[in-house]
C-alpha positions in Angstrom: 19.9 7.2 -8.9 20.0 9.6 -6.5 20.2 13.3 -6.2 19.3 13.9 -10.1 16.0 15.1 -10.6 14.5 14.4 -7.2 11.8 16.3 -6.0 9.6 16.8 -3.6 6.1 17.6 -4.0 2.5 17.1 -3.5 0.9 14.1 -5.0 -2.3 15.0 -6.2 -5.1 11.7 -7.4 -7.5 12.0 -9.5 -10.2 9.9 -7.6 -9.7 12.0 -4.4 -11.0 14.9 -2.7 -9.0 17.5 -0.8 -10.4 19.6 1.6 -9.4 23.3 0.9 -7.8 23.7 4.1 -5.6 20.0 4.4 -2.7 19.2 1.7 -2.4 16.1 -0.1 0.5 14.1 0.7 4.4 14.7 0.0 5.9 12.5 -1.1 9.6 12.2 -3.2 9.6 11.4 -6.8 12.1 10.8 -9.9 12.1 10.5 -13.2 13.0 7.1 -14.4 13.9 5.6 -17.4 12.6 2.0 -19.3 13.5 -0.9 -17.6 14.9 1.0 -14.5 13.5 -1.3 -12.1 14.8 -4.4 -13.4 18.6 -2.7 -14.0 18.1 -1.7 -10.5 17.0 -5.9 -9.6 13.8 -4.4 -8.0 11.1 -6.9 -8.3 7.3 -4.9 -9.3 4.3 -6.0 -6.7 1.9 -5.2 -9.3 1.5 -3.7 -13.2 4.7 -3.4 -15.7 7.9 -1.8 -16.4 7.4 1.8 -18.3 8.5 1.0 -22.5 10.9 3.3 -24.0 8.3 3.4 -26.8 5.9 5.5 -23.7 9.1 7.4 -23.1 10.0 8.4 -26.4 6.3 9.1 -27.4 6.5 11.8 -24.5 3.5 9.4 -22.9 2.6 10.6 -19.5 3.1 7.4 -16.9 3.1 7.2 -13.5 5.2 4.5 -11.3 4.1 4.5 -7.7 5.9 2.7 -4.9 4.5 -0.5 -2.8 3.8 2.2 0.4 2.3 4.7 -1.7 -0.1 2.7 -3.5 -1.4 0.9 -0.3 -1.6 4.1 1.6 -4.0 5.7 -1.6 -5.8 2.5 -2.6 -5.2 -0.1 0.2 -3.1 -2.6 -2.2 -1.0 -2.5 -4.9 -2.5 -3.8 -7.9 -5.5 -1.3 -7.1 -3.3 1.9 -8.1 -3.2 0.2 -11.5 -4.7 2.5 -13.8 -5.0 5.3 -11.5 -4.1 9.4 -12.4 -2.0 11.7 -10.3 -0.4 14.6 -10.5 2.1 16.9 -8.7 -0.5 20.4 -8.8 -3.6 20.9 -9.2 -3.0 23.1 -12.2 -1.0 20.4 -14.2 -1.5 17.4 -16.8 -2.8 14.1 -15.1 -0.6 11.0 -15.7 
């Protein structure tokens, strides 16, 4: 799973602020595919597994990592439902 479409960028959430003069974090980010984490025998902290039904629908989902989400939202299960994005000038998800 490496090396094909990584990227790394800023990680924008919806229910922060940013100071005009600090930048959100960077952080590295994939594209994945349905059932990706249980292929890879990665066990989920909190939420579900994206459904090739949200793929193929062109559904805009998110799947953070354990540090990530405690970092934002102090635990796991509290980055359920949350929105971000990689710019300010693009699509929530």
């Amino acid at each position: 799973m490496e090396g094909f479409d990584s990227n790394w960028d800023q990680v924008f959430a919806q229910d922060k602020v940013y100071a005009d003069n600090t930048i959100p974090p960077l952080r590295l980010y994939k594209y994945i595919f349905a059932r990706s984490v249980a292929t890879a025998g990665t066990t989920l902290v909190a939420g579900r597994e994206m459904m090739w039904s949200e793929i193929y629908g062109l559904q805009p989902r998110v799947m953070v990592s354990e540090n990530l989400a405690r970092e934002m939202w102090g635990t796991p299960s509290a980055a359920i439902g949350k929105r971000l994005r990689e710019s300010p000038k693009m699509p929530w998800h």
